[in-house]
C-alpha positions as CSV (number, residue, x, y, z in Angstrom):
1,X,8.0,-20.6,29.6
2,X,6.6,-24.3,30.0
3,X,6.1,-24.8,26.4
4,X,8.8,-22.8,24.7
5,X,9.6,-19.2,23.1
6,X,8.7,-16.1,24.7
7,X,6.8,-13.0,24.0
8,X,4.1,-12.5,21.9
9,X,2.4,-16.1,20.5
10,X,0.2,-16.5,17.7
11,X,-3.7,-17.4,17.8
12,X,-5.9,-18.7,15.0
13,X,-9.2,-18.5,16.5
14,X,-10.8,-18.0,20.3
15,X,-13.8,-19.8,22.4
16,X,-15.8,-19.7,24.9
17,X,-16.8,-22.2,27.5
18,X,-20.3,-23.6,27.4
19,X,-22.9,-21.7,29.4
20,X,-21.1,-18.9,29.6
21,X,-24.1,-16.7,27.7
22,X,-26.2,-18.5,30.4
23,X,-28.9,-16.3,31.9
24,X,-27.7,-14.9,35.7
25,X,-31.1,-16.6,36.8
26,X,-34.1,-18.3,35.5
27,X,-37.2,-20.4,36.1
28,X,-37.0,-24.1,37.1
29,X,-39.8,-26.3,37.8
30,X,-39.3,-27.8,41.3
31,X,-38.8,-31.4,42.5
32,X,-42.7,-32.5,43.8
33,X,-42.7,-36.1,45.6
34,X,-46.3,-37.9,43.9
35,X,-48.8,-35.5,42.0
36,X,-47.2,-34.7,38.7
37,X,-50.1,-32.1,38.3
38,X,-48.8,-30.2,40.8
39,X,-45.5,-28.4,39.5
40,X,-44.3,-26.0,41.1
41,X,-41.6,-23.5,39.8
42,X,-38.6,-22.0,41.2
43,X,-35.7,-19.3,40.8
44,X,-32.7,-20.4,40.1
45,X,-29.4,-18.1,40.7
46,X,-26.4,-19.2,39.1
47,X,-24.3,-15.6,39.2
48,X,-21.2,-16.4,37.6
49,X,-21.6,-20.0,37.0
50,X,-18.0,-21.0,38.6
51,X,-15.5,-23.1,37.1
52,X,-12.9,-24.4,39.1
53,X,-9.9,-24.7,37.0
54,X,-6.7,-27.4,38.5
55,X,-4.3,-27.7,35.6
56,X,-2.2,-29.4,37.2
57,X,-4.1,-32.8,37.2
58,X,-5.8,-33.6,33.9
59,X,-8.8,-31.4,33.3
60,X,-12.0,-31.0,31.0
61,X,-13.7,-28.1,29.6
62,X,-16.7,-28.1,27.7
63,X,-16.6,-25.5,24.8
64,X,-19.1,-23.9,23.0
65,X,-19.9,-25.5,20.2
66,X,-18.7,-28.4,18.1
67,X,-15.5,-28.0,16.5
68,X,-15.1,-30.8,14.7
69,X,-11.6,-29.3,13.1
70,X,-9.8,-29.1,16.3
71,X,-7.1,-31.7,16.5
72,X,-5.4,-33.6,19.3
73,X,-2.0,-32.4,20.2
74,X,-3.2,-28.5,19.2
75,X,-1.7,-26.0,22.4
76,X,-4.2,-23.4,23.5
77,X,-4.3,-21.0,26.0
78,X,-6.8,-21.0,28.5
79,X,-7.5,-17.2,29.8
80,X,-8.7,-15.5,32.6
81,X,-9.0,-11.9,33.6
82,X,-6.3,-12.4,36.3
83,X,-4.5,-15.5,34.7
84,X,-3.4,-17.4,31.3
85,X,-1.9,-21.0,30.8
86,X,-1.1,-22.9,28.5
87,X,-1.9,-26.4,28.1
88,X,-2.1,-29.2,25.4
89,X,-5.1,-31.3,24.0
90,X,-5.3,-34.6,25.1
91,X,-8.6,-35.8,24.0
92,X,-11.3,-34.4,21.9
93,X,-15.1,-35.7,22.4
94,X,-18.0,-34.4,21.4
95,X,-20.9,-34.8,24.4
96,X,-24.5,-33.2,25.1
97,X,-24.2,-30.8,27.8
98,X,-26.3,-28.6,30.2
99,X,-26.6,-25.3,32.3
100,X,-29.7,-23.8,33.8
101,X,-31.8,-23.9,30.9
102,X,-28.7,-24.0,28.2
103,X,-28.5,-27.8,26.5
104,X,-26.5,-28.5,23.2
105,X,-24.1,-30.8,21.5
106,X,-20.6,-29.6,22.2
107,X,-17.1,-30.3,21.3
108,X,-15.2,-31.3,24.9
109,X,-11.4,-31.1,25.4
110,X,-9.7,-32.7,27.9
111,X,-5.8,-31.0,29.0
112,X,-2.8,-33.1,29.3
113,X,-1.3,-32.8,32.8
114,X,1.9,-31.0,33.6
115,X,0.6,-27.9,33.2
116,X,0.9,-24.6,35.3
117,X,-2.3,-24.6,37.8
118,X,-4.9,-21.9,37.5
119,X,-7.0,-20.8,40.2
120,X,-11.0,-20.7,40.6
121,X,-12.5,-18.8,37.8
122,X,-15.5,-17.5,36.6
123,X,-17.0,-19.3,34.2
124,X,-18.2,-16.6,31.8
125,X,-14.8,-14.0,31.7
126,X,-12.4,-17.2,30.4
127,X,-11.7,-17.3,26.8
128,X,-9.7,-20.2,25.4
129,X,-7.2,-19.5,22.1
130,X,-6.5,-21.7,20.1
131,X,-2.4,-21.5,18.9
132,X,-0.5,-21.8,15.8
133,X,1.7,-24.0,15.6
134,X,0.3,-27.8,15.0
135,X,1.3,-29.9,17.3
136,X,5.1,-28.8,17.8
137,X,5.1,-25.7,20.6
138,X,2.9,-22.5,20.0
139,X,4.3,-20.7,17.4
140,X,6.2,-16.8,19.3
141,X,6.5,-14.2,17.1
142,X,7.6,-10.6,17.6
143,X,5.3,-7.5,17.7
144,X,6.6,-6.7,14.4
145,X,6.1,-8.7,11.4
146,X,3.1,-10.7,13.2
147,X,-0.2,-12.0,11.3
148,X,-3.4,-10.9,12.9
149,X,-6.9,-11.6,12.3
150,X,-8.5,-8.3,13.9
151,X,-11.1,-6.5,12.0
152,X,-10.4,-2.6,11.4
153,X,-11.1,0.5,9.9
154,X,-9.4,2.0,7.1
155,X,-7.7,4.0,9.5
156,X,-7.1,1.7,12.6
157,X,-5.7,-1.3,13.1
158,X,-5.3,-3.5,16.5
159,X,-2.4,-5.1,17.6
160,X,-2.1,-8.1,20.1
161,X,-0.1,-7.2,23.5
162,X,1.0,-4.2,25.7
163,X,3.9,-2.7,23.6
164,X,3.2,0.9,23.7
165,X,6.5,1.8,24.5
166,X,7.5,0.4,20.6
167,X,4.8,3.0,18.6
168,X,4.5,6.7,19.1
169,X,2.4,9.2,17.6
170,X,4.5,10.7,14.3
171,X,6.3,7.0,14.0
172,X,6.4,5.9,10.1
173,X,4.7,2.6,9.6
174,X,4.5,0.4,6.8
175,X,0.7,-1.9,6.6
176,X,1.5,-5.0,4.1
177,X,-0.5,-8.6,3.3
178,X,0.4,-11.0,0.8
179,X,-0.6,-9.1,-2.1
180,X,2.4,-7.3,-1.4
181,X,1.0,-3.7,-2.1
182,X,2.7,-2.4,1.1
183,X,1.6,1.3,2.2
184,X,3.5,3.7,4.7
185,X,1.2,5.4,7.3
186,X,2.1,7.8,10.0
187,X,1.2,6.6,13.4
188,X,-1.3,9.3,14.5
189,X,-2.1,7.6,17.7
190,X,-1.9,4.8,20.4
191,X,-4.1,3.1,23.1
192,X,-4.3,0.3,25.0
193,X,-7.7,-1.2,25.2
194,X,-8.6,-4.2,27.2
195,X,-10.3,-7.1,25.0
196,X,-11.8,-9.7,27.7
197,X,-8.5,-11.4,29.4
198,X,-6.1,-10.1,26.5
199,X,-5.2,-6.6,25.9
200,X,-4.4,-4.8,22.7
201,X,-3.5,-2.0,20.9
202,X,-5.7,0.0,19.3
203,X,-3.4,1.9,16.6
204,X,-4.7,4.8,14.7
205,X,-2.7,6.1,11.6
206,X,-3.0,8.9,8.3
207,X,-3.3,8.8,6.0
208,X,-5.8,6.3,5.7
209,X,-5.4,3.0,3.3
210,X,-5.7,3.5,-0.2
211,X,-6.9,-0.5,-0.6
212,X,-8.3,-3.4,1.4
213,X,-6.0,-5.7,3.3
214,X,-6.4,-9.5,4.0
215,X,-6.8,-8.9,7.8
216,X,-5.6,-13.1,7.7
217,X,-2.5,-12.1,5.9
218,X,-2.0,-8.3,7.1
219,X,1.6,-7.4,8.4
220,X,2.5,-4.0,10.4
221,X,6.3,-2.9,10.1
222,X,8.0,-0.8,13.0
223,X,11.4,0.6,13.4
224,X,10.9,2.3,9.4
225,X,13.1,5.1,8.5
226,X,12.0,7.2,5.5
227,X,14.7,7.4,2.8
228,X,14.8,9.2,-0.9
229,X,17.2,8.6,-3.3
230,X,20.2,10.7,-4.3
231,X,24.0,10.9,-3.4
232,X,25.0,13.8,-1.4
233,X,27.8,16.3,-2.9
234,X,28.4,18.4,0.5
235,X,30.9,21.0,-0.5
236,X,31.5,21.6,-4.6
237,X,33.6,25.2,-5.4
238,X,31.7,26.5,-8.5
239,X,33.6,29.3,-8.9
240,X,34.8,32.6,-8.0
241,X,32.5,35.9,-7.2
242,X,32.9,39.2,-9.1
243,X,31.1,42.3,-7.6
244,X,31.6,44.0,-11.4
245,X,30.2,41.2,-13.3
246,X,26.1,41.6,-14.0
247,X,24.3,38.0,-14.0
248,X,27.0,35.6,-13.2
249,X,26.3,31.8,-13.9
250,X,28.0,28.4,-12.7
251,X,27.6,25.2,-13.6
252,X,27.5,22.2,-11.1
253,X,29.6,19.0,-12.2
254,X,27.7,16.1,-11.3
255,X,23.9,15.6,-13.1
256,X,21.2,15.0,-12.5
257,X,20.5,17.1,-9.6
258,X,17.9,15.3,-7.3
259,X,14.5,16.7,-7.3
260,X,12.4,15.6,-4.1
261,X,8.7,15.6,-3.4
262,X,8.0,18.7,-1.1
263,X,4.5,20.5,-0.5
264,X,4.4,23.6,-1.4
265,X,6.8,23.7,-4.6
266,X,6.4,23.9,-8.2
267,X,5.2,20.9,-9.5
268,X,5.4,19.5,-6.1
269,X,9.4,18.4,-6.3
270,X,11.8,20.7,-4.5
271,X,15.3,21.3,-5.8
272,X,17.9,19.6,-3.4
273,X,20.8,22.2,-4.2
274,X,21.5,24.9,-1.8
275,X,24.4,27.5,-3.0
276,X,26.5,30.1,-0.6
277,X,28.5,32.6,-1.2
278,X,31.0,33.7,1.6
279,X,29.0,31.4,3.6
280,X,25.8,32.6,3.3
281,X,22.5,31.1,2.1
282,X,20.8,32.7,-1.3
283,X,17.8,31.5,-1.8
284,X,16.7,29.9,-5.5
285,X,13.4,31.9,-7.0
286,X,11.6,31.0,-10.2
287,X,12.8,34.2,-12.1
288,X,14.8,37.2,-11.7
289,X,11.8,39.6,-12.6
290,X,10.9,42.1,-9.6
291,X,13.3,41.0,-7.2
292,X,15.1,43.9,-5.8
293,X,18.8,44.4,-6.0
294,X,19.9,43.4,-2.7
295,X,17.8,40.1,-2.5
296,X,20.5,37.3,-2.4
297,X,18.6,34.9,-4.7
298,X,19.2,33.4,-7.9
299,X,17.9,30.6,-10.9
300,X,18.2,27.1,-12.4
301,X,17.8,26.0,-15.4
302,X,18.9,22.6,-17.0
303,X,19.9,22.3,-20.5
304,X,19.4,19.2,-23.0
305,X,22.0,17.4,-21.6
306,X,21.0,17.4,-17.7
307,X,23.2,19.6,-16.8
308,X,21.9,22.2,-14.0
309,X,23.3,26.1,-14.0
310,X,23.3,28.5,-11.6
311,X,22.3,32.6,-12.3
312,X,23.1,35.2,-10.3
313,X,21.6,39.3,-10.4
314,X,22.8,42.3,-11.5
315,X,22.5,44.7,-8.8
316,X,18.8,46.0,-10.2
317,X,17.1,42.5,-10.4
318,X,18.5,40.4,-7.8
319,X,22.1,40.9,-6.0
320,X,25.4,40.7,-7.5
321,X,27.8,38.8,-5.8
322,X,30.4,39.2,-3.5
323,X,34.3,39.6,-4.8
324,X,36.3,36.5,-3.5
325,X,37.9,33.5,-4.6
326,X,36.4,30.2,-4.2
327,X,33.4,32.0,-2.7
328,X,30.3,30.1,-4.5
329,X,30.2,26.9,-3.0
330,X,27.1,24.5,-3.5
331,X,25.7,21.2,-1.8
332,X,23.1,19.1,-3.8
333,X,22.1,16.0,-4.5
334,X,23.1,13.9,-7.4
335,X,21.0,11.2,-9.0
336,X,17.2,11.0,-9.8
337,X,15.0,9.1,-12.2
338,X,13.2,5.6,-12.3
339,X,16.5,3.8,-11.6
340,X,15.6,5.0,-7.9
341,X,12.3,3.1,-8.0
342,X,14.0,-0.4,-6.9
343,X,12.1,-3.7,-5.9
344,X,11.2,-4.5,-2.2
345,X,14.3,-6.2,-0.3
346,X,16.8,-4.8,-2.8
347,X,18.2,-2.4,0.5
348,X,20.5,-4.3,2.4
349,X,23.5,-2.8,2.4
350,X,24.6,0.1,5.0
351,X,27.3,2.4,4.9
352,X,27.5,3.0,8.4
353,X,26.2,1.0,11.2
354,X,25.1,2.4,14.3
355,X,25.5,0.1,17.8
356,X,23.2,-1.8,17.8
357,X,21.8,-2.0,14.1
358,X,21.5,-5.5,12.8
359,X,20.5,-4.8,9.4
360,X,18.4,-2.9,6.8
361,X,15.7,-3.5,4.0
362,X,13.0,-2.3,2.4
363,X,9.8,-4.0,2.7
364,X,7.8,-1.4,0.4
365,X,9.4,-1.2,-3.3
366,X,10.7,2.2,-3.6
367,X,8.3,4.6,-5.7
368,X,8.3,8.0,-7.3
369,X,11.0,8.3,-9.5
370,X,10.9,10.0,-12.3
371,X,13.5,10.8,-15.4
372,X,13.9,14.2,-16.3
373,X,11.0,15.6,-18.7
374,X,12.2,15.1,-22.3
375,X,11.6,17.8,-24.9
376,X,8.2,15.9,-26.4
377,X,7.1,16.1,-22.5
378,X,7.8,19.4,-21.8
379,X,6.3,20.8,-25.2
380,X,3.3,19.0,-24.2
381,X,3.3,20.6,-20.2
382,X,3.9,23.7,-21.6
383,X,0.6,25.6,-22.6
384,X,-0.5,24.3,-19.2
385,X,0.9,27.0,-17.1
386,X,-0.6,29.2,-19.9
387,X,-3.9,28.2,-20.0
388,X,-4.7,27.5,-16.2
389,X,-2.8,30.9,-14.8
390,X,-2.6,28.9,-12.2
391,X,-6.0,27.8,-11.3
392,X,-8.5,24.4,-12.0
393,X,-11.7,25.1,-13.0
394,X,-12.4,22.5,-15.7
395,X,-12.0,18.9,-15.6
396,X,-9.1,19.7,-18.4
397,X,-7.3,21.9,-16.1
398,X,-7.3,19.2,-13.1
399,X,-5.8,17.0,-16.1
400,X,-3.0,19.3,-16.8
401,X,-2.6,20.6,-13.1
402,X,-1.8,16.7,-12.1
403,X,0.3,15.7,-15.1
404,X,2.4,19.0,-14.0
405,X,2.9,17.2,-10.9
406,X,6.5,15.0,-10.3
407,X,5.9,11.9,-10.9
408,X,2.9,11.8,-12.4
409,X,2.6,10.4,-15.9
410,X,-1.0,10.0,-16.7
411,X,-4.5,11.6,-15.5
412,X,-8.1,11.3,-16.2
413,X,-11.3,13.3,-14.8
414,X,-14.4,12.2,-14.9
415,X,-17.6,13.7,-13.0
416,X,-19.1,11.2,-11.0
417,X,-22.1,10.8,-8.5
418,X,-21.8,10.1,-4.4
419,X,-25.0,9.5,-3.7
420,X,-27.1,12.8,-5.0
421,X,-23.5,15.0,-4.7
422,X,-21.6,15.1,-8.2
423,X,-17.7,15.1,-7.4
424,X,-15.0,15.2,-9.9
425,X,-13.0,11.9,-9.5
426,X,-9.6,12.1,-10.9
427,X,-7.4,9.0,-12.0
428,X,-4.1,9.4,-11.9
429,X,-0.7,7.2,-12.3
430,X,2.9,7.7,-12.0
431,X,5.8,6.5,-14.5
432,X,5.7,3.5,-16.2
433,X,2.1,2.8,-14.2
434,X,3.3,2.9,-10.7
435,X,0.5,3.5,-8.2
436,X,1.0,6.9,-6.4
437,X,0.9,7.0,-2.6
438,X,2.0,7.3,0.7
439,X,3.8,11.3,0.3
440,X,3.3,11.5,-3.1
441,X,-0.1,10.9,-3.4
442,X,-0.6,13.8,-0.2
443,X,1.3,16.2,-2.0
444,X,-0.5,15.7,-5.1
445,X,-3.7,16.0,-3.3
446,X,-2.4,19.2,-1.4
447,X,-1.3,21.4,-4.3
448,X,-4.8,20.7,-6.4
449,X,-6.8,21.8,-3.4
450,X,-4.7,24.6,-2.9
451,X,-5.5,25.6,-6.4
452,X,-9.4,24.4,-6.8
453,X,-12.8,25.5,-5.5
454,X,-13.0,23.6,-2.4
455,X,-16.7,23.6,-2.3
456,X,-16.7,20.7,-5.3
457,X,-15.6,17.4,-4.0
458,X,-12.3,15.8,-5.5
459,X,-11.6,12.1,-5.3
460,X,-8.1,11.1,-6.4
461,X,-7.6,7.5,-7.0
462,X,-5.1,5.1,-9.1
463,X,-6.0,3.3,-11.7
464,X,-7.4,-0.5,-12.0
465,X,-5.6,-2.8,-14.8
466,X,-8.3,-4.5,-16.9
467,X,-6.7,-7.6,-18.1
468,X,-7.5,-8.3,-21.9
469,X,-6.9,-12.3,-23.4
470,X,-5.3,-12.0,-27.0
471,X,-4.8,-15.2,-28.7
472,X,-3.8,-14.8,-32.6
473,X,-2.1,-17.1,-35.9
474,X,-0.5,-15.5,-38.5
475,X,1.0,-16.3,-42.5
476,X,4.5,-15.7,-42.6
477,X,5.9,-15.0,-46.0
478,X,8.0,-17.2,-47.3
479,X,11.3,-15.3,-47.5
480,X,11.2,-14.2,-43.6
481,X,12.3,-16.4,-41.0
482,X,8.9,-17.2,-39.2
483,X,10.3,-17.4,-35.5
484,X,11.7,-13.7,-35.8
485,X,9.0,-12.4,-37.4
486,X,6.5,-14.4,-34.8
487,X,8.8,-12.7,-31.6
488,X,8.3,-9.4,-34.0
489,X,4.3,-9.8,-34.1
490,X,4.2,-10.3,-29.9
491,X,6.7,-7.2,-29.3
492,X,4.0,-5.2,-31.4
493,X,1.4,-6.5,-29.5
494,X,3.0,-6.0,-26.0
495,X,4.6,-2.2,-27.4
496,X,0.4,-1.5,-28.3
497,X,-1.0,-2.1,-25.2
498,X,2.2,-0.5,-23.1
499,X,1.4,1.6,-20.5
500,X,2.9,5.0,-22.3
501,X,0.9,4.1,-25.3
502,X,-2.8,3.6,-24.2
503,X,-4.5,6.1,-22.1
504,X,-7.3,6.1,-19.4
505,X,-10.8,4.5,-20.7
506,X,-9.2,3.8,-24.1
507,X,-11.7,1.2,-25.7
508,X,-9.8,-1.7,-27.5
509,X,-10.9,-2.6,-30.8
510,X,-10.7,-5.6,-32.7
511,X,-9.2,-3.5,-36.1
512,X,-6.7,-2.1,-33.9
513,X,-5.3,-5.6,-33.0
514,X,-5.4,-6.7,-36.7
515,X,-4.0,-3.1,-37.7
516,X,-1.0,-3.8,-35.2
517,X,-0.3,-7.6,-36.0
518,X,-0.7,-6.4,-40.2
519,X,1.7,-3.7,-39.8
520,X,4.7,-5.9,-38.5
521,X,7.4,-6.7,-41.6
522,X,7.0,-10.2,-43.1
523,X,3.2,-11.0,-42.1
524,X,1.1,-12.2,-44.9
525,X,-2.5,-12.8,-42.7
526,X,-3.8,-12.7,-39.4
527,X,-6.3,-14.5,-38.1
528,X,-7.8,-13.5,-34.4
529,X,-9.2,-16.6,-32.1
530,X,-9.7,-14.9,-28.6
531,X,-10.1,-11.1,-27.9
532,X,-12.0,-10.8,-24.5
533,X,-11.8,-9.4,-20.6
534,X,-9.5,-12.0,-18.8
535,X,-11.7,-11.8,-15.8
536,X,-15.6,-12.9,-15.7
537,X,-16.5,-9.8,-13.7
538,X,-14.7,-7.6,-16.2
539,X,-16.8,-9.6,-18.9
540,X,-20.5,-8.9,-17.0
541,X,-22.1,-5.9,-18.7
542,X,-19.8,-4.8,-20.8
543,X,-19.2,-7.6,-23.7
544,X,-22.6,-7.5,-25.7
545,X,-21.8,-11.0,-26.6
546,X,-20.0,-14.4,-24.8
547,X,-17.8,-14.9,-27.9
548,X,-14.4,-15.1,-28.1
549,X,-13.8,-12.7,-30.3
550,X,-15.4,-9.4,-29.2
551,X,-15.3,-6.3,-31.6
552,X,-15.1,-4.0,-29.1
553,X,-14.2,-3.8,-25.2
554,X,-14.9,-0.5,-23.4
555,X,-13.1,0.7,-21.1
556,X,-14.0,3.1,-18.2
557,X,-12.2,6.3,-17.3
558,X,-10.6,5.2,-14.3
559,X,-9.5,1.7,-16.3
560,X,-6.4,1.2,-18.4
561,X,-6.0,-2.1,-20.7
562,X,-3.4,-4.8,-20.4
563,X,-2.5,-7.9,-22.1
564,X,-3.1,-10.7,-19.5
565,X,0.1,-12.6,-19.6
566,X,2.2,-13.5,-22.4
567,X,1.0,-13.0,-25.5
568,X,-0.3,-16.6,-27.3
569,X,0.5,-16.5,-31.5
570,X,1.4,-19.3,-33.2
571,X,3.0,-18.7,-36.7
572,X,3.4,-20.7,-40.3
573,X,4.5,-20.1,-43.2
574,X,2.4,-19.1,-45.2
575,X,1.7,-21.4,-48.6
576,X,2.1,-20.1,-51.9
C-alpha cells in the first residue's frame, strides 16, 4: 500500500545479495603479532551470514554483481521468507566488496527512507525484484492478462501469486504472446509451490502447445467460456405424422443447419438438429438399411441448395410415425461456414448479461468453420469411403481419411525418421489455410487413431508458410490500358500461389511464373528480376545458386508457398 495499486505487481528481473553463495565456514589465516613465517590458520563460521535490514532509515545493500543498467528512481522489492517491502533507489555505486573468502566488484544500492521497516534477516534467503514501472510506482496487474518471464514445459506454465481459488482442474484456458497465435488449453492441474520468498503456481494443462511462446511476452486468459457458432431455432412444427404413410420426409425452413465438431461422428462434425414426435427423441442414423421397424430413428440429407430433409421408416426398416397434428417438431441450429471464423476482439456484444458480467470478447480468432462441401468437393471425397472401408493403411488413405475430416481442407503424409523409429507425419490445414487446433485438432487426431494400426507412430502437425520474393516488368500492348492490365498481372500472380490452388511441397518453378504473367490478356513480354525464398534460412540448402532469379525452389512436404507481401511489377507500354 505505500507505493500504490494493489495485488499482484510486475517484476523484470531478481537478485541476490552479495555473499549469499558464501561457504557456511572456511579457512582463515590468523592474526600473529611479529613472525610473518609463522601463520597460523583458523575456522571461520559465518552460518547465515546476517543482515540486519532497518528500512525505515536509509539503507545499503550490496548486490551480486554489477548492474550497470539499473537506474536511480527504479522501485524493487526486497524479500524475505517471512517478509517483503518495497523501497525506492536512491543511489547507485558500484564498490569492491568482501565475505569470508568471497571479494568482487559489485553494483551497491542505497534505499530512500520512508519505507516500511523489515526485521533481521538472513542474509542468504532474501531475494531483491526489480519492478516494472520506471520510476513512476510499480506497475499492479491482475492475475489474468499478466506478462511473465518463467521458463516452462510445453505443458506447464508458472504463474506468480497464491490464486488457486481462480483455476481449477477442467477450467478452459487460453496461452497467447505477441505473435498473437493464441491456443485454448484445458487446465488439467494446480499447485502451489514455494519459489524462495515468492510463491507460485505451478499450472499444468492438455493438450499441450502446438508452438513455442515468448515466455517475455506470454499471456494466460481466465474466466474463458467455450462458444461455437450457430443460432438456435428451439421449437420449428415440420409437419403432421401419418401412421399409414411409408417413409415420410420434412423439410426444415432455415439453412444451413450447423454442423459441430464432436468425437466420435462421421467426419468428426455432429448434426445439431434433434427431431420429436409426440415429444419423444428419434434418433438420426446414417441409413435406413437393417434398422428394425420399431426403432424410432430417421435420415438427412441436404440437397444443392442447403436445404436439410428429414426421412422417416416404413414400419419394416425403421418406424413409421405416430398419427397427430403438429406432432414432428425439431430444434437445430442455423448458420455454419467460414463467416463463423471471425477475428480476435470481434465478440463484444452480449445478449444477456448476467450480475455481475462486465463484458465479453474473444482473445483467440474464432476457427473451424467450414462452408458446406460443393459438388467438385464431394465428387472428389467420394471414392474415399470406397476405397478405405473404413480403415488407413497407406499414407493415401491417412490423406483421404483427414480431408474427410470437417474442416480440414488440405493433407499431406510423408514417412519420416524419430531417431531410428520411422513415423508417418501428416500435414494438415483447415479452410482457406487456417491452422487446426485446440478441439479440432484432438478430434482429428482421435478419429485417425481410432481407425489406424496404433503400433506405427503418427505425428500431425500444421503447415509452415515459405515466403517466396516475386519481383517482375512487363510490355503492355498498346491498345490495353496498362494500369488494368498491370492490377490484372498481380491478381494472377496472387490467384497462382492462393492457398486452394497450390498443394503441400509443391516446388515453384520459374516457367510457371512466366506461364501465369503470359497468360494474362493484353501482356506482350515479361521479364522476371527476383524469384527467391524471402527468408535467408529458407534460402540455405535449398537454392543451388545466390541469384535472384532461381529456376526452381523446392518445397518440402510439410511446406506450402506464399508470395511474401505485395506483389512488385512495374508495367510499360510496350513499343512498336
Amino acid at each position: 500500500e505505500n507505493c500504490g495499486g494493489g495485488g499482484m505487481v510486475e517484476w523484470l528481473r531478481q537478485f541476490r545479495l552479495f555473499g549469499h553463495n558464501a561457504p557456511r565456514s572456511y579457512l582463515a589465516p590468523a592474526p600473529v603479532a611479529a613472525d610473518t613465517r609463522d601463520v597460523r590458520w583458523t575456522r571461520v563460521e559465518e552460518g547465515d551470514v546476517g543482515y540486519t535490514f532497518d528500512l525505515d532509515n536509509v539503507f545499503a545493500l550490496q548486490l551480486d554483481a554489477v548492474y550497470a543498467d539499473l537506474k536511480v528512481g527504479a522501485w524493487v522489492l526486497v524479500a524475505a521468507p517471512d517478509t517483503r517491502r518495497f523501497a525506492r533507489i536512491e543511489s547507485i555505486v558500484e564498490v569492491n566488496a568482501t565475505k569470508g573468502p568471497l571479494n568482487d566488484t559489485v553494483t551497491k544500492i542505497t534505499l530512500a527512507t520512508g519505507s516500511t521497516g523489515i526485521s533481521t534477516e538472513n542474509l542468504r534467503a532474501v531475494t531483491v525484484y526489480e519492478l516494472a514501472g520506471g520510476d513512476g510506482s510499480p506497475r499492479f496487474v491482475p492475475l489474468w492478462g499478466r506478462k511473465y518471464a518463467d521458463a516452462f514445459a510445453t505443458d506447464t506454465i508458472y504463474v506468480e501469486g497464491i490464486y488457486e481459488d481462480a483455476l481449477a482442474r477442467g477450467h478452459a484456458l487460453i496461452l497467447d504472446d505477441e505473435k498473437n497465435r493464441p491456443q485454448t488449453v484445458t487446465c488439467t492441474g494446480v499447485a502451489r509451490e514455494e519459489d524462495g520468498p515468492l510463491a507460485r503456481l505451478r499450472v499444468t494443462f492438455t493438450p499441450a502447445l502446438t508452438r513455442e511462446l515468448d515466455t517475455t511476452t506470454a499471456v494466460l486468459y481466465g474466466n474463458v467460456a467455450l462458444a461455437t457458432h450457430g443460432e438456435t431455432v428451439a421449437s420449428e412444427v415440420l409437419g403432421n405424422g401419418d401412421a399409414s404413410a411409408a417413409f415420410q420426409s420434412f423439410g426444415v425452413r432455415k439453412s444451413p443447419v450447423t454442423f459441430v465438431p464432436q468425437p466420435g461422428a462421421r467426419h468428426g462434425a455432429a448434426n445439431s438438429l434433434q427431431a420429436r414426435v409426440g415429444g419423444v427423441l428419434w434418433h438420426e442414423v446414417r441409413n435406413l438399411y437393417g434398422r428394425g421397424g420399431d426403432e424410432r430413428v430417421f435420415t438427412t440429407s441436404v440437397d444443392e441448395e442447403g436445404k436439410m430433409s428429414l426421412r422417416f421408416g416404413d414400419g419394416n426398416t425403421g418406424a413409421r410415425l405416430a398419427s397427430g397434428r403438429d406432432n414432428v417438431v425439431a430444434r437445430y441450429r442455423q448458420g455454419i461456414g467460414e463467416g463463423g471464423n471471425v477475428g480476435a476482439g470481434s465478440l463484444r456484444t452480449l445478449l444477456d448479461r448476467p450480475v455481475g458480467l462486465k463484458g465479453v470478447t474473444n482473445p483467440a480468432r474464432a476457427g473451424g468453420g467450414a462452408d458446406p462441401e460443393t459438388l467438385g468437393v464431394a465428387r472428389t471425397n467420394a471414392p474415399d469411403t470406397v476405397r478405405t472401408l473404413g480403415r488407413i493403411v497407406s499414407l493415401r488413405d491417412f490423406e483421404d481419411a483427414a480431408r474427410e475430416h470437417a474442416g480440414v481442407a488440405k493433407a499431406r503424409a510423408t514417412w519420416t525418421w524419430e531417431g531410428e523409429e520411422q513415423v508417418v507425419r501428416l500435414t494438415v490445414a483447415g479452410d482457406g489455410g487456417d491452422e487446426i487446433v485446440d478441439k479440432p485438432y484432438e478430434n482429428l487426431v482421435k478419429e485417425l487413431d481410432a481407425r489406424r494400426d496404433p503400433n506405427r507412430k503418427l505425428v500431425v502437425a500444421s503447415y509452415h508458410e515459405v515466403p517466396v520474393q516475386v519481383e517482375a516488368a512487363i510490355e503492355v500492348d498498346p491498345d490495353h490500358v496498362v494500369q488494368e492490365v498491370q492490377a490484372a498481372a498481380r491478381n494472377a500472380l496472387e490467384a497462382y500461389f492462393a492457398f486452394d490452388n497450390l498443394q503441400f511441397g509443391q516446388p515453384v518453378h520459374l516457367s510457371d511464373v512466366y506461364r501465369v504473367l503470359q497468360e494474362v490478356s493484353g501482356v506482350v513480354a515479361v521479364t522476371i528480376s527476383i524469384l527467391q525464398f524471402e527468408e535467408e534460412s529458407d534460402r540455405t540448402g535449398r537454392q543451388p545458386t545466390i541469384a535472384l532469379v532461381q529456376a526452381h525452389l523446392r518445397i518440402d512436404p510439410g511446406e506450402l508457398a506464399q508470395l511474401a507481401g505485395p506483389v512488385t511489377i512495374s508495367a510499360r507500354e510496350a513499343r512498336t
